[in-house]
C-alpha positions in Angstrom: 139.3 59.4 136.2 141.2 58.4 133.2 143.8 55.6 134.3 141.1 52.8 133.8 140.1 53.7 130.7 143.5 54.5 129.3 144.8 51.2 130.4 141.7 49.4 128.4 141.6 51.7 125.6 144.6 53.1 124.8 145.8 56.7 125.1 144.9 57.8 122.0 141.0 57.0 121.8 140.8 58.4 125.9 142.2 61.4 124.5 140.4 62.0 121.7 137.3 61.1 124.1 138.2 63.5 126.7 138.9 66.4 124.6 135.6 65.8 123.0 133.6 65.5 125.9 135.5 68.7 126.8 134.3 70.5 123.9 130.6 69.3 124.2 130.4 69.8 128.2 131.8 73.7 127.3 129.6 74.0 125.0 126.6 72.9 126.9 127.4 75.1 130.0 127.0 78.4 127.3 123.6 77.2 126.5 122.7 76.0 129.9 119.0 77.3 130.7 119.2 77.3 134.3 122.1 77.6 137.6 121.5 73.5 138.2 121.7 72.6 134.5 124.8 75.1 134.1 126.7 73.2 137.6 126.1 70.0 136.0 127.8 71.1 133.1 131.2 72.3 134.9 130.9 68.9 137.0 131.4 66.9 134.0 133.7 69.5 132.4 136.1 69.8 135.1 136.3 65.5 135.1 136.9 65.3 131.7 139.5 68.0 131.9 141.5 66.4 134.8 141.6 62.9 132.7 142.4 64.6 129.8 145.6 66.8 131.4 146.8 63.2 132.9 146.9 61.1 130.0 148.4 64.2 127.8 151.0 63.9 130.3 151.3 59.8 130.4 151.1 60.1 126.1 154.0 62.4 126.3 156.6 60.8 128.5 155.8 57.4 126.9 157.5 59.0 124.2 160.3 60.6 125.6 163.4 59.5 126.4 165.1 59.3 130.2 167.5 62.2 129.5 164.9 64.9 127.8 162.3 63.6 130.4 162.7 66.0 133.2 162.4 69.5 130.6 159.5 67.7 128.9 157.3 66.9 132.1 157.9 70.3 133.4 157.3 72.3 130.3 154.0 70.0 129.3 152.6 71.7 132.0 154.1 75.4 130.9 151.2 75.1 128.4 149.0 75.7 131.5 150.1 78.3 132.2 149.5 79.5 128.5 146.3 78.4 128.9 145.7 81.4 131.8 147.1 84.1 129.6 144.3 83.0 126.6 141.6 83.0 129.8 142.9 86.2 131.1 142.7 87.9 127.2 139.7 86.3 126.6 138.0 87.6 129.2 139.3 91.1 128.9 138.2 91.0 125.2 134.5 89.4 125.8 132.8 90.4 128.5 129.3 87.8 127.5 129.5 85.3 129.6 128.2 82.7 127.4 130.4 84.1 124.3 133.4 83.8 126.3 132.7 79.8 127.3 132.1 79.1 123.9 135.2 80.4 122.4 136.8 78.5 125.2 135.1 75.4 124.6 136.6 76.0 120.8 139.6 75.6 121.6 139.5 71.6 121.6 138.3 71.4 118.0 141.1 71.4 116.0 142.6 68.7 118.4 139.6 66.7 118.4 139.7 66.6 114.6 143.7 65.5 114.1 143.8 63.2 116.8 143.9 60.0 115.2 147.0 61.3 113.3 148.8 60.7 116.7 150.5 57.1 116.8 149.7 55.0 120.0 152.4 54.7 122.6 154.2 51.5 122.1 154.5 50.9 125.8 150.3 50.7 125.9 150.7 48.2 122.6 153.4 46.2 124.4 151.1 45.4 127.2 148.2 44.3 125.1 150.8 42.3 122.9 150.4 44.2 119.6 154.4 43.7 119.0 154.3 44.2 115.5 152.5 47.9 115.7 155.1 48.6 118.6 158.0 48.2 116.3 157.1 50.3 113.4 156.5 53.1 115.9 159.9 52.3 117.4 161.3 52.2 114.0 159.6 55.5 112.6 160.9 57.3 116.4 164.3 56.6 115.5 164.1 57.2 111.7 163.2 60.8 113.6 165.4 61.0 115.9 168.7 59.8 113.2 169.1 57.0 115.0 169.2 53.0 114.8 166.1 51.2 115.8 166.4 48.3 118.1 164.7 45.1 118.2 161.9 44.4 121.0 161.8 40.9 120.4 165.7 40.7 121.9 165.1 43.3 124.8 161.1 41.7 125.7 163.6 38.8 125.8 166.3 39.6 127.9 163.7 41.2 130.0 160.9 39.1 130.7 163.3 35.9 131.3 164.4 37.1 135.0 162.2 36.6 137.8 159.1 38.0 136.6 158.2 35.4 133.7 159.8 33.0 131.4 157.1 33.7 128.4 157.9 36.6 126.3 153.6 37.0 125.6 153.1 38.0 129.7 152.7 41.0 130.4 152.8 41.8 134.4 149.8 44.3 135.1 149.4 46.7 138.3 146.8 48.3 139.9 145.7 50.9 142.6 146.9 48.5 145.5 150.1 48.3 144.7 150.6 51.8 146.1 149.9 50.4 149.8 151.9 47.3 149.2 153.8 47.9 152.7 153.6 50.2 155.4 157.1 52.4 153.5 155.1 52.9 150.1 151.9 53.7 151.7 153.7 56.9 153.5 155.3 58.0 150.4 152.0 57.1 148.4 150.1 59.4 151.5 152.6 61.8 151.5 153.0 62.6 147.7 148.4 62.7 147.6 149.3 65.2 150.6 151.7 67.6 148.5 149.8 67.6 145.5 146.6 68.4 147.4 148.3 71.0 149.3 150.2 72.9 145.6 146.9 72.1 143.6 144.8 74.3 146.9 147.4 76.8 147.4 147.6 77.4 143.4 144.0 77.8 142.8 143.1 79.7 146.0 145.5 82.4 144.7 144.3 82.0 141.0 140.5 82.4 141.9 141.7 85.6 144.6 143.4 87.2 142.4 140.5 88.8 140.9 140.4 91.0 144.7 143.9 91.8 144.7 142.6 95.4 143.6 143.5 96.6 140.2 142.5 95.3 136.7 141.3 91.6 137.5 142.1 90.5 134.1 145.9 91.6 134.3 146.2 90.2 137.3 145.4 86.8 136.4 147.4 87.2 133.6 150.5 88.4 135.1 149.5 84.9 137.6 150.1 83.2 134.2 153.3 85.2 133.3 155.1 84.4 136.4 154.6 80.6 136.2 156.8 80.3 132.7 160.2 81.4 134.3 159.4 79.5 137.2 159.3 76.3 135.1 162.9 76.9 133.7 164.3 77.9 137.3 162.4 74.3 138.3 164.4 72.6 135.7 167.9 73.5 136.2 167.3 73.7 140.0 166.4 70.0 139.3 169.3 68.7 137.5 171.7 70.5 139.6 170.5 69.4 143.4 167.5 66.9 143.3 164.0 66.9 142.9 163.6 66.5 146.5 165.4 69.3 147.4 164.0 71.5 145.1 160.3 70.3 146.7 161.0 71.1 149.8 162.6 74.6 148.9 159.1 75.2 147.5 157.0 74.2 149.5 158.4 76.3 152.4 158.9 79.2 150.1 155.3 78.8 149.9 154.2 78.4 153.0 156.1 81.6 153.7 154.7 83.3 150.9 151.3 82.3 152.3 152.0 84.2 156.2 153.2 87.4 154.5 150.1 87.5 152.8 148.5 87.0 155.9 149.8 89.6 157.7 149.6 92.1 154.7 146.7 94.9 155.2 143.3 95.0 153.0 
């Protein structure tokens, strides 16, 4: 939903967008007068939220370097798993319907309001050719970070005068296509739509059943929550140590297994 507009716009203004629209489409589903109206509502509010979750994570690992990138992509989404604790305690602690979707919807605000504090990646200014901008981000990063800055005239140079271009102005752009250039990235492209689907259905089926596992509904979907932030540091090390593709398939059949116990355990 979001990688057009990010691309055209920027990350900052699809953020600040997003997050508004986020806010506004909460905020309307609390007042909604009717079921259809209300629907409507969490259409657009579940769109908005899915742009807005992937160019959080684009605007973060334009920022972070190759070494720290790995503990930063795992742990944005740690924050998700926040997110279901506040849901959980929210909902034990207001039991209005509408109440609790508003003080949801809240949660955006102060976001929405310091947004434009946020620099733009210099990677999204690179590509529109906004150099100058670029390198006084670069330079402020490494005033940061105690560090020397570098020079992206010399490495736009060095770079752009191999086979891709000889002028230091083009920028090469990429689009959907390119992940069905040839029959070897089409699998992987299929394969990696096919895992995500498969951990983004498994993940939610258990999030939106855990309200019948019997009990208190609210700790159980907070404990859901609780068990997630371990699981991202146990990701990360595992990770670093053997592979990301190991580590996936370790998962994933951990899961499935998970999944026929379940099956097999009595109401």
């Amino acid at each position: 939903m979001s990688a057009g507009p990010q691309a055209m716009l920027g990350r900052r203004v699809v953020l600040w967008a997003t997050s508004s629209s986020m806010f506004l489409f909460g905020i309307a589903a609390a007042f909604a007068v009717d079921y259809y109206t209300f629907m409507a509502a969490r259409f657009f509010l579940a769109m908005v939220a899915s742009g807005y979750l992937v160019v959080g994570f684009v605007y973060v690992m334009e920022f972070i370097g190759m070494k720290s990138r790995t503990w930063a992509s795992v742990h944005l989404h740690s924050f998700f798993a926040v997110g279901t604790l506040l849901v959980a305690l929210t909902g034990y602690l207001v039991r209005t319907w509408w109440l609790y979707q508003m003080i949801l919807s809240t949660v955006t605000v102060p976001f929405i309001l310091c947004c434009w504090v946020l620099p733009e990646t210099p990677f999204w200014l690179l590509s529109e050719g906004r150099y100058e901008e670029a390198q006084k981000i670069v330079d402020i990063m490494a005033k940061w970070n105690r560090a020397s800055s570098c020079k992206l005239s010399e490495l736009l140079s060095l770079d752009l005068q191999g086979p891709v271009s000889n002028s230091p102005t083009e920028v090469q752009k990429h689009n959907l296509s390119y992940l069905f250039y040839n029959w070897s990235i089409t699998k992987r492209t299929l394969t990696v739509w096919l895992i995500w689907f498969t951990g983004s259905l498994g993940f939610y089926s258990f999030s939106l059943n855990s309200v019948n596992l019997g009990g208190n509904e609210y700790l159980n979907l907070f404990l859901l929550g609780v068990v997630e932030i371990p699981a991202y540091t146990f990701v990360c090390i595992a990770m670093d140590k053997v592979g990301r593709r190991t580590v996936l398939a370790y998962s994933l059949f951990c899961s499935a297994l998970a999944c026929g116990v379940v099956m097999v355990i009595p109401q």
